[in-house]
N, C-alpha and C positions, 0 to 999 in steps of 0.2 A: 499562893496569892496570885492574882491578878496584875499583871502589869506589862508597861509597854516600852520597847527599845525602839529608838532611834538612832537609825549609822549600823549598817549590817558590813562594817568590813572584817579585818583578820581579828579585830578582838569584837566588835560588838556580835560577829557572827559566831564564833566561841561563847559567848558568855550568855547568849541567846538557846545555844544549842545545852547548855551549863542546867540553865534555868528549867526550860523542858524535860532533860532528866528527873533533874529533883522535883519534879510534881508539878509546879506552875504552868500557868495558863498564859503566854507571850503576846500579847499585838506587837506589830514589828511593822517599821517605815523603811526604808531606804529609796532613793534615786534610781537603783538600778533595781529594775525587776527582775532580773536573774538570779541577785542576791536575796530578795525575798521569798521568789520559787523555790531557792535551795534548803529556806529554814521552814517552808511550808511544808514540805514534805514531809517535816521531823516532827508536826504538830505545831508550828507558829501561824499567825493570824495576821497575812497583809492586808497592811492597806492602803488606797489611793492619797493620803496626805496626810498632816498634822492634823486636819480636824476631824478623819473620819475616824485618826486615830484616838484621838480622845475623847468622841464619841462613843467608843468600844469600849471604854472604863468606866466601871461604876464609882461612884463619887464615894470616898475619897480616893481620887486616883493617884497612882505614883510613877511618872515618867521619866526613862530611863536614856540619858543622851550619849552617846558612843561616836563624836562625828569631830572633826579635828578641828585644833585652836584657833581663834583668831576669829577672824569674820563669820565662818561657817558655822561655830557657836555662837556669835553674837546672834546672827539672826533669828538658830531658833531657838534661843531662849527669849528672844523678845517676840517672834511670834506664838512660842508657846506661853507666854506669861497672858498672851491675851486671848488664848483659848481654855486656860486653869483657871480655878478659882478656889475660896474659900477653902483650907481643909487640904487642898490637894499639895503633892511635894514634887519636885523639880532636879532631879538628883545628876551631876555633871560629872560622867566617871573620864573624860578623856583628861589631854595636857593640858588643862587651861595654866594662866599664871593667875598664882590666889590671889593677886589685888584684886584681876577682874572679877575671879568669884565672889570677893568682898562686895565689890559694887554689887555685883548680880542679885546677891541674895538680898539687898536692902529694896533693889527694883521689884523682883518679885513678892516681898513683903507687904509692898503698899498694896497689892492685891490678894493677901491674904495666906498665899502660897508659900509652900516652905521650901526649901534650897540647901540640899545636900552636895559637899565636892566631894567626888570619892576617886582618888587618886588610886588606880589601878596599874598593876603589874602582874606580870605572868606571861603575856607575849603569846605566840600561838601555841605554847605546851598549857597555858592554862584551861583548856577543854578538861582535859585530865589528870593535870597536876591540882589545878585550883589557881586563884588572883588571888597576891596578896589585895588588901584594899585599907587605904589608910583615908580615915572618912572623917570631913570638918561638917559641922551643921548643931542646931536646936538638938537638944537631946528627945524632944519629941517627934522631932522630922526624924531623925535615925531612929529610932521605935520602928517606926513608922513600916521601914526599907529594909530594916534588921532579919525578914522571914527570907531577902533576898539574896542578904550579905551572906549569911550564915551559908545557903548553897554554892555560891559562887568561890568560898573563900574554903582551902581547908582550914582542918581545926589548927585554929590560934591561929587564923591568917586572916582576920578583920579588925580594927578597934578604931575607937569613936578615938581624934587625937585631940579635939579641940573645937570651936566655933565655927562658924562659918570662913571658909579660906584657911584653914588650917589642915587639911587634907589636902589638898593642892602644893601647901608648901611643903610639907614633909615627904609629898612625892615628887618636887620637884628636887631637893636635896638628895633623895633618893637615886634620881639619875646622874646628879650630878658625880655622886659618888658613884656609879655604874662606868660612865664616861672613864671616872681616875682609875679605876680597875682596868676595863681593857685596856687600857692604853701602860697600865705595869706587865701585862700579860703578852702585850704585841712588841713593847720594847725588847724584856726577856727573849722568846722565844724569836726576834727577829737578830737577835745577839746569836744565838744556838745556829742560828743557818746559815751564819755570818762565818759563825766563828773557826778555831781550827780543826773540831772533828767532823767526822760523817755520821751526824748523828740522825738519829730514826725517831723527828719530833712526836710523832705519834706516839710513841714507845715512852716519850717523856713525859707524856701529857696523860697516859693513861697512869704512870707510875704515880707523878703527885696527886692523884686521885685516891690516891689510897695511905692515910696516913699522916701526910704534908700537910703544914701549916698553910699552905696557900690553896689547900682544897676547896670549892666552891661551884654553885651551880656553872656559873660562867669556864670554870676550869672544864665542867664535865660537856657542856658544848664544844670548846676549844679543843678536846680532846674526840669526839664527835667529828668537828668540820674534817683533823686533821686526817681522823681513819679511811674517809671519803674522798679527799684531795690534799695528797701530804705534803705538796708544794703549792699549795691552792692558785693551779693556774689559772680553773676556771671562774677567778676570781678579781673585779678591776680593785685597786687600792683605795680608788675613789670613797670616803667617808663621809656622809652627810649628819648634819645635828637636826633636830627637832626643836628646839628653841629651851627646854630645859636648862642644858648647860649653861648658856646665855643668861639665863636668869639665875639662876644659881650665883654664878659671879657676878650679876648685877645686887642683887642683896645681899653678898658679899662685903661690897664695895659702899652700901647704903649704913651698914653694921660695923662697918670696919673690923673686918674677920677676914683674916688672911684666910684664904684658899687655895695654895698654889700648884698644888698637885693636878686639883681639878681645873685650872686656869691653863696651865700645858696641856691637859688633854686635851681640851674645846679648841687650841692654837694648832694643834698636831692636826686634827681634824681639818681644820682650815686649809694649815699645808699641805694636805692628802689631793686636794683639788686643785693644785700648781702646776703648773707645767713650764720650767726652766722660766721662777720666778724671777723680778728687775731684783729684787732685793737681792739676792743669792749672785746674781750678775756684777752688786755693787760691791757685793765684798770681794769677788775676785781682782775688782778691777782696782779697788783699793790698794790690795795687796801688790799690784803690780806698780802703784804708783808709788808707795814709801818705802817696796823693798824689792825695787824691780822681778818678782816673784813672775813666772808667766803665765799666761792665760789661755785657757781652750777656745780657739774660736769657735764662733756660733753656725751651724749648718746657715747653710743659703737656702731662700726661699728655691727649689724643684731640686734639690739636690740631696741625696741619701745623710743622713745623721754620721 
C-alpha cells in the first residue's frame, strides 16, 4: 500500500524503514531533513510539508503520525484534519493519552475521516524484531491500515482491542506495567551489588535468562546493558517518565483500582532526579529532635562533599 509517515525519529524512522521492506510505497515528513535523507536513501519519499505530503496519496489516503504527545500532536492532527477528507484515515501510533484520542477521532469525524490509535511498542529492536501494536478505531478504519499493521507487527503482534481510544489505553497500561517491571529488576539487582557477595551481575543476568520465572525481554536487555558495563559507570541514574505512568495512575485513581506497584515505580523515578532532597533532610532532622539521633551536616557552598 501507499502511505505516508509523519515524525521520522527512533521509532517512526524504524517503522518507515519496516514498511519499505515489506513492499510499500512510504511518503515521509519530518522537521529535520537529515532524518528524511536517511529514509530516502532506503526508497522513502520526502516531502516539503503536510500538504505536499497528502498531495502524494491517492485518495483514500492513510496517514501515519510517529511525533510525541501533547501539543506536537495536537497540531498536526488538527492541521492534518484540514487537509484529509472524506474516506481518508488518520492513524496516531505515538503516546497519546486515549481521552484525547477519544476527542480526536469525534473531531476528525465531522470531516469524514477516520481515526486509528495504535499504541506501538518495540523501541528501536522493532526494525527487526517487529512492534507490538495494540490499535483502537472503526473496524473499517482498521481494514483500512491492516496491509500495514500486518508488516510492522510480527505474527500475533497486532489486534484491533477496541473503539476509538482504546489502543491508547491498553498501551498506556502497558507501560505502566513496563515502568513496575524495571523498577523489580533495578531493586533486585541493586540488592546483589549491595549485598554481601562479589557477585558477577552479568553472570546473574544471563543465568535467569535461561529457565527462570522472571525471564523476559526486559531481563534479556538487563543482561545486555550488564555484559557491556557491569557496573554501568557510563551510566547517570537520572530516570525520566514520558507521561504514561502518570496516567496510568491517574485512571487508576478515576476507577478506583489500586495500582501500587506501578505507583512506587513512577515515585522511584521522580526520586532518581533529587539531589540531597528537603524531604530526606526532614527526616533526619526529625530524628534528631525526639531522639537526639545525630545528623550529617550539609557540605558548604565551595567546599568538597
Amino acid at each position: 500500500m501507499r502511505i505516508a509517515m509523519v515524525g521520522l525519529g527512533r521509532m517512526g524512522a524504524g517503522m518507515t524503514r519496516r514498511l519499505l521492506l515489506g513492499g510499500h510505497e512510504v511518503v515521509v515528513h519530518d522537521l529535520s531533513r537529515d532524518a528524511m535523507a536517511a529514509v530516502a536513501a532506503e526508497g522513502a519519499e520526502p516531502t516539503g510539508g503536510l500538504a505536499e505530503l497528502v498531495a502524494a496519496l491517492p485518495a483514500p489516503r492513510v496517514v501515519w503520525l510517529m511525533v510525541p504527545a501533547g501539543n506536537v500532536t495536537e497540531e498536526a492532527v488538527r492541521t492534518l484534519a484540514g487537509l484529509l477528507g472524506e474516506g481518508d484515515v488518520l492513524v496516531d501510533g505515538g503516546n497519546a493519552r486515549y481521552t484525547d484520542s477519544i476527542r480526536r477521532a469525534g473531531e476528525v469525524a465531522e470531516r469524514g475521516v477516520g481515526y486509528v490509535d495504535a499504541g506501538t511498542s518495540g523501541g528501536v529492536w522493532g526494525l527487526t524484531e517487529g512492534y507490538a501494536l495494540m490499535v483502537g478505531g472503526a473496524p473499517d478504519h482498521v481494514a483500512r491500515v491492516e496491509p500495514a499493521l500486518a508488516t510492522l507487527a510480527p505474527e500475533g503482534g497486532y489486534a484491533h482491542v477496541g473503539p476509538a481510544g482504546a489502543g491508547h489505553f491498553v498501551k498506556m497500561v502497558h507501560n505502566g506495567i513496563e515502568y513496575g517491571l524495571m523498577a523489580a529488576y533495578a531493586e533486585g539487582f541493586d540488592l546483589m551489588a549491595q549485598g554481601p557477595y562479589d557477585l558477577d551481575l552479568s553472570q546473574v543476568a544471563e543465568l535467569w535468562r535461561h529457565g527462570s520465572v522472571v525471564r523476559s525481554w526486559l531481563l534479556d536487555l538487563t543482561a545486555r546493558a550488564l555484559a557491556t558495563d557491569p557496573k554501568l559507570d557510563r551510566v547517570s541514574g537520572w530516570v525520566e517518565d514520558s507521561g504514561e505512568g502518570r496516567w496510568t495512575i491517574e485512571t487508576a485513581i478515576q476507577h478506583a483500582v489500586p495500582v501500587p506497584v506501578i505507583a512506587a515505580s513512577l515515585f522511584a523515578r521522580f526520586d532518581s532526579r533529587r539531589e540531597d532532597p528537603f524531604g530526606d533532610r526532614l527526616v533526619a532532622a526529625l530524628r534528631n529532635q525526639f531522639g537526639g539521633h545525630s545528623v550529617r551536616a550539609a557540605p558548604q557552598e565551595g567546599m568538597d562533599a
